[in-house]
C-alpha positions as CSV (number, residue, x, y, z in Angstrom):
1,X,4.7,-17.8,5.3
2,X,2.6,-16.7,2.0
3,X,0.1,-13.8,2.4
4,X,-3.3,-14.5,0.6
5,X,-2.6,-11.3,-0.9
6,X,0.1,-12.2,-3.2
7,X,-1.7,-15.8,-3.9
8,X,-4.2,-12.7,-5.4
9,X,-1.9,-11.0,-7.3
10,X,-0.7,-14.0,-9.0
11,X,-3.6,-15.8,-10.1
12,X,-6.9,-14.9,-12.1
13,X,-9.9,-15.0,-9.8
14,X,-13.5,-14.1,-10.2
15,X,-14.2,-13.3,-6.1
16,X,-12.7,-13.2,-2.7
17,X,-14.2,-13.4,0.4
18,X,-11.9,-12.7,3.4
19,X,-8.5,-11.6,5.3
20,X,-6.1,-11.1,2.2
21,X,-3.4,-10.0,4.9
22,X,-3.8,-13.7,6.2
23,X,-0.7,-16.0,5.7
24,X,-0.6,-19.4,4.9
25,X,2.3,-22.0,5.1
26,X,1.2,-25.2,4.0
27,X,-1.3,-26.6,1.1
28,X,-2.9,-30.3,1.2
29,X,-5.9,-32.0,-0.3
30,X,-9.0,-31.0,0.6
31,X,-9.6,-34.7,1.8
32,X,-6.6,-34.4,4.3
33,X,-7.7,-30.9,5.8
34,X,-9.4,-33.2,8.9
35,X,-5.9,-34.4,9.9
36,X,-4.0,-30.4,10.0
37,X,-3.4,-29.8,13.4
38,X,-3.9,-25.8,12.7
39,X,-6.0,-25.4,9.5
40,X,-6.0,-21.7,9.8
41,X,-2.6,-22.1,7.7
42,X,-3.6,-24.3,5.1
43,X,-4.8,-23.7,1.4
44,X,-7.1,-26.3,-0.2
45,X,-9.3,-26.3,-3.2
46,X,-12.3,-28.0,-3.9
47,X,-14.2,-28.7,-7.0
48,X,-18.1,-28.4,-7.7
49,X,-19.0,-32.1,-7.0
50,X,-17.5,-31.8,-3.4
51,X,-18.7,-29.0,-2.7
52,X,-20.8,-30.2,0.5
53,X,-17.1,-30.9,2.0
54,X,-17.1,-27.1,2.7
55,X,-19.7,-27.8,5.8
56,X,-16.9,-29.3,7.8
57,X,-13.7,-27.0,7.2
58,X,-13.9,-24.5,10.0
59,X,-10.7,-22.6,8.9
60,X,-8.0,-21.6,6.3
61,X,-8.4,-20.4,2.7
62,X,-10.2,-22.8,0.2
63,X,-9.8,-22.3,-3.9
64,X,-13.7,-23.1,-4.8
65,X,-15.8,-23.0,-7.8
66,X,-17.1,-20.0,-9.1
67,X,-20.9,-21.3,-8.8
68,X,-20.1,-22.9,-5.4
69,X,-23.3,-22.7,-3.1
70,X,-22.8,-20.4,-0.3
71,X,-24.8,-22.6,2.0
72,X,-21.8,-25.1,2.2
73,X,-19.4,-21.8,3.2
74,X,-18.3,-20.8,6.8
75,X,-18.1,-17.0,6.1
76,X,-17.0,-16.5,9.4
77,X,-14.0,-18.4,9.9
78,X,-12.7,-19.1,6.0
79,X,-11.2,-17.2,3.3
80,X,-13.0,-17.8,-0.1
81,X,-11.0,-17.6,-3.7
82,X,-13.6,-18.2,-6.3
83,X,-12.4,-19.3,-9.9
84,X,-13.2,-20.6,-12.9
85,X,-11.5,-24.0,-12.4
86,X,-10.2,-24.6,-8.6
87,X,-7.6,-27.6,-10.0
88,X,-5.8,-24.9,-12.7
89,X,-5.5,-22.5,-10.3
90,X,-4.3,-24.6,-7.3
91,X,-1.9,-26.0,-9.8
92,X,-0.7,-22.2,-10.4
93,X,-0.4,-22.0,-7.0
94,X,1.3,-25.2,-6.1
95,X,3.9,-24.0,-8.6
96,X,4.4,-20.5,-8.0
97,X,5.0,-20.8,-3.9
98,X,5.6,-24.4,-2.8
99,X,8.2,-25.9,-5.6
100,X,11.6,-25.6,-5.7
101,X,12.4,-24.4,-9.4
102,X,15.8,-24.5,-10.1
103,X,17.4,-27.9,-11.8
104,X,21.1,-28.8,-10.7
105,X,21.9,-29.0,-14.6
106,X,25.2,-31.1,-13.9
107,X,26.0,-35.2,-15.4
108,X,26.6,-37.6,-13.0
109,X,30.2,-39.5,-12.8
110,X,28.8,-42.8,-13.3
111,X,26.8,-41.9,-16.0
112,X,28.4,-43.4,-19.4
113,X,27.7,-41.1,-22.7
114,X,29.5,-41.8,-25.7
115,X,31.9,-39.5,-27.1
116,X,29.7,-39.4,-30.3
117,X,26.9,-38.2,-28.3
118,X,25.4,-34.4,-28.9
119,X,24.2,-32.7,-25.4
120,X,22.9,-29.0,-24.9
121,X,24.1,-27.2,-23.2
122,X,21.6,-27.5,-19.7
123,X,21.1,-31.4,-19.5
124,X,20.9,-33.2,-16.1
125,X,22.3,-36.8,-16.4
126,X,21.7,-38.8,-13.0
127,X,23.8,-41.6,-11.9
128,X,24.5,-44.9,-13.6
129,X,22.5,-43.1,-17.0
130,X,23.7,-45.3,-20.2
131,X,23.6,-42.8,-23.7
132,X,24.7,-44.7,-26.8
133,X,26.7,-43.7,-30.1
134,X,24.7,-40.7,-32.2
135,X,22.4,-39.6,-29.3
136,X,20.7,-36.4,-29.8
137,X,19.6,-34.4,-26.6
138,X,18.6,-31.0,-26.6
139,X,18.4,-28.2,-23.9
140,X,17.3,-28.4,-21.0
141,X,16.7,-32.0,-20.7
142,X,16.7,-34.2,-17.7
143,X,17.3,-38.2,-17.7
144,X,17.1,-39.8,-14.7
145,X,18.9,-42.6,-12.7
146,X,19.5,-45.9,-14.6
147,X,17.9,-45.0,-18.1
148,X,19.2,-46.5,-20.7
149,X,19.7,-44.1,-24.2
150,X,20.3,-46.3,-27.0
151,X,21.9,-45.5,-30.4
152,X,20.2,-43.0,-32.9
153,X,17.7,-41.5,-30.7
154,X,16.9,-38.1,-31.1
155,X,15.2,-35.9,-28.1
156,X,13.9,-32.5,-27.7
157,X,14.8,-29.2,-25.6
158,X,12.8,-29.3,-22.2
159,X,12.3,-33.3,-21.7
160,X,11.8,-34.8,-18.9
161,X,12.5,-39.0,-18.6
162,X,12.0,-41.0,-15.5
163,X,14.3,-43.2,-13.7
164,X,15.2,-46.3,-14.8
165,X,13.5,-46.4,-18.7
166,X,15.0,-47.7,-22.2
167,X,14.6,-45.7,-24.7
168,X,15.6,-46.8,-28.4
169,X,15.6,-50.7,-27.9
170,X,14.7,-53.2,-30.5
171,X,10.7,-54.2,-30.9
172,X,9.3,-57.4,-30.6
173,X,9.3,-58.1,-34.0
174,X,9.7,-61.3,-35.6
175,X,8.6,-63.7,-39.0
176,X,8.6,-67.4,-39.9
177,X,11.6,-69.0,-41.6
178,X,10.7,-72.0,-44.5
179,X,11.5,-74.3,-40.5
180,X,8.9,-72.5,-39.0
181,X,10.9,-70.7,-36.8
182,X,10.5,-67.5,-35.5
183,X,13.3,-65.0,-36.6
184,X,14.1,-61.2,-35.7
185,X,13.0,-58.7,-38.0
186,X,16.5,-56.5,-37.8
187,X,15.3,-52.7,-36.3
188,X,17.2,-50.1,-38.3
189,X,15.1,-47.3,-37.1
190,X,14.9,-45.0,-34.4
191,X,13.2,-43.0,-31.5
192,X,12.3,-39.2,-31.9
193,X,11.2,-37.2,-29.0
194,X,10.0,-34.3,-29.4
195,X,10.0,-31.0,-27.0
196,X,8.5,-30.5,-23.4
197,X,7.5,-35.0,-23.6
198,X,7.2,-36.2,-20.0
199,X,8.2,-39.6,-20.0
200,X,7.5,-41.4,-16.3
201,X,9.6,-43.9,-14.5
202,X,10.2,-47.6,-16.3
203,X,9.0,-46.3,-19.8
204,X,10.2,-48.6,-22.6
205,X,10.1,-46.9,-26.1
206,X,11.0,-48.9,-28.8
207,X,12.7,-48.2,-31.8
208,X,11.1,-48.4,-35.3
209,X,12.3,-51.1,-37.7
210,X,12.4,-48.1,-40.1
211,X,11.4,-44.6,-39.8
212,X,11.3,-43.5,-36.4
213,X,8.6,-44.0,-32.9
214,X,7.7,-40.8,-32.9
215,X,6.6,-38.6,-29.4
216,X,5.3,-35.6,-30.6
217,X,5.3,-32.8,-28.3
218,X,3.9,-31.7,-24.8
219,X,2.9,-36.1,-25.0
220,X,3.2,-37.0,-20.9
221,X,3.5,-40.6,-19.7
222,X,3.1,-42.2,-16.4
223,X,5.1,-45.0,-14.9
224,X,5.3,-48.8,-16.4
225,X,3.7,-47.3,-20.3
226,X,5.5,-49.7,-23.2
227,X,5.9,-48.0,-27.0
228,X,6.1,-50.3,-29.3
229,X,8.3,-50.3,-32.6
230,X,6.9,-47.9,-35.3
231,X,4.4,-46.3,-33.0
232,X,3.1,-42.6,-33.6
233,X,1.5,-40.3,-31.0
234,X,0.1,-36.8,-31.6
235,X,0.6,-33.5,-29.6
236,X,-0.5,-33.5,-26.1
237,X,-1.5,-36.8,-25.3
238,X,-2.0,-38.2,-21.9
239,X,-0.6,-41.6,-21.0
240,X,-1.7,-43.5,-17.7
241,X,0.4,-46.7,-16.2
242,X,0.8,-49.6,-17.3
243,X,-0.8,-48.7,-20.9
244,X,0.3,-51.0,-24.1
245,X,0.8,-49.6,-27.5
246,X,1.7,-52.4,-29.8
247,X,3.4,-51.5,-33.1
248,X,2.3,-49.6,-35.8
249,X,-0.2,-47.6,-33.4
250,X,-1.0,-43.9,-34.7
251,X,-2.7,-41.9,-32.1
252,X,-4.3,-38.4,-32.6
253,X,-3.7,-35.1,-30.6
254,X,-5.2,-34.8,-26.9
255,X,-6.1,-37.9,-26.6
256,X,-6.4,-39.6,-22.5
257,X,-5.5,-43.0,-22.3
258,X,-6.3,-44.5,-19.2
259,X,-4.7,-47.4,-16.9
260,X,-4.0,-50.6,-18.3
261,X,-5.5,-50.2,-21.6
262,X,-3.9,-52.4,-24.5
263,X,-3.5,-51.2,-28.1
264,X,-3.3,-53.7,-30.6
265,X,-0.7,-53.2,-33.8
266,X,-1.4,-51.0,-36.6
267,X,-4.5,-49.3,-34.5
268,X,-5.6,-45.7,-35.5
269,X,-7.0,-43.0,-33.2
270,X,-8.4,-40.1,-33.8
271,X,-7.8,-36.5,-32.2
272,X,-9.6,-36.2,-28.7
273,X,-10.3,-39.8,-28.2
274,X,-11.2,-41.3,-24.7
275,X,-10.0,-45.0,-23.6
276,X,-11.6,-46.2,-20.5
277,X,-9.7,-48.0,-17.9
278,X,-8.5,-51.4,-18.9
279,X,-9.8,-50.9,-22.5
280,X,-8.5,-53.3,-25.2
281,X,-8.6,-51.4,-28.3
282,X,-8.9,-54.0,-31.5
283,X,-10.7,-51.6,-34.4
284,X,-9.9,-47.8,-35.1
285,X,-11.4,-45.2,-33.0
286,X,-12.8,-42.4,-34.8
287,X,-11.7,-38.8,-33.3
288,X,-13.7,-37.7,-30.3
289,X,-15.2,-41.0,-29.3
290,X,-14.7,-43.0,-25.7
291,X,-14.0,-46.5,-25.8
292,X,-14.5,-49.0,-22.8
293,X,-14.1,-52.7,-22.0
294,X,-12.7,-55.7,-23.8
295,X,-12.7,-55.8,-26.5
296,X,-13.4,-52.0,-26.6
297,X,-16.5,-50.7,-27.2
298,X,-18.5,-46.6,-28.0
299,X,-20.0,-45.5,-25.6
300,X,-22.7,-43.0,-27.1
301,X,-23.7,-39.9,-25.6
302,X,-27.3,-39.3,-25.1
């Protein structure tokens, strides 16, 4: 059990309202707190826009927005933590009391690292892992169940990659011989991942014919996201499924890329950029600007 009073003395908060000897042993969306058999246990938090959701909890402790409406509160029966952003600080809180922190730093028998490899010295491994000749991985790394390393590939201290992802493998990348066929353009380059990158589960990163795919750091991926050969992407940049960057793409800092959206090669965005869901980006996008549709389009704030 967790007293609200140290959920206080770990977090900033502008206002509480309630028991702060009250314990707590469970925290769940705000949209699931109708199905808690004993809600007087539960943490939640709730963000401006749902704010009228407050009318029907009868119990427990709720993280709300400072410039909630009290009219939506039960005063009677809740306890009230106001803050400057609910989400951040439920985050803080998800963290602080309800994960497990500490990483079994250990490599897997079945995992197969060549003897040329370079490892720090914390870096998990998990089983059936394949890490090719001249590998670089730094501290506190963790690779995941049936990823696949390949040769040359450089990563950073405090990386996290999904399970079953292939980092380092040759782009699609090919040119007309005097037959017309299509031959492969030989990829002599490599991947570089910089620190904290989160890369989700079934990531492919490719390698850059020459030079290096580049991951700059504190970038996070989610699952099924293809890097093509030669690709760049700035500090901090946000990464949703199943999005396509074909080659030669430079992207900015902070930028959000959302599901699905398809980069076409030699694209360049700018620092803070939006894509829309499903976007296919075909022109540059200046920095700051959100793109939609397909082909992708501004949209201009009025």
């Amino acid at each position: 059990m967790i007293l609200i009073s140290d959920i206080l003395n770990t977090v900033n908060y502008e206002k509480f309202i309630g028991d702060k000897n009250h314990a707590i042993s469970n925290i769940i969306s705000i949209k699931d707190f109708a199905y808690v058999e004993d809600q007087s246990q539960v943490v939640t938090w709730c963000s401006i826009k749902n704010q009228q959701m407050l009318k029907e909890i009868q119990a427990g402790t709720i993280i709300c927005d400072r410039n909630t409406n009290t009219e939506y509160l039960n005063l009677n029966s809740c306890n009230y933590l106001f803050v400057e952003n609910p989400r951040k600080v439920f985050k803080q809180i998800l963290e602080h009391f309800f994960v497990e922190h500490e990483v079994d730093y250990t490599i897997q028998k079945s995992a197969f690292i060549d003897p040329s490899v370079q490892l720090g010295p914390n870096v998990k491994i998990g089983h059936n892992v394949v890490i090719e000749k001249n590998v670089v991985i730094g501290d506190y790394t963790e690779i995941n169940h049936n990823t696949v390393i390949l040769s040359n590939t450089v990563i950073g201290n405090h990386v996290k990659i999904g399970c079953n992802c292939t980092i380092g493998s040759n782009g699609f990348g090919y040119e007309k011989n005097d037959k017309g066929e299509n031959e492969f353009i030989p990829h002599i380059g490599n991947v570089i991942i910089a620190d904290h990158v989160v890369i989700g589960n079934n990531n492919t990163i490719d390698r850059a014919v020459l030079g290096s795919t580049v991951i700059n750091e504190f970038v996070k991926t989610d699952n099924l996201v293809h890097i093509g050969h030669g690709v760049k992407i700035g500090r901090n940049t946000l990464i949703a499924a199943s999005a396509t960057f074909s080659g030669s793409v430079t992207m900015g800092e902070n930028v959000w890329v959302s599901p699905a959206t398809t980069i076409i090669n030699d694209i360049k965005i700018g620092d803070n950029a939006l894509l829309g869901l499903g976007t296919v980006v075909i022109k540059n996008v200046e920095q700051g600007k959100t793109i939609v549709g397909n082909p992708g389009k501004e949209i201009v704030k009025k």
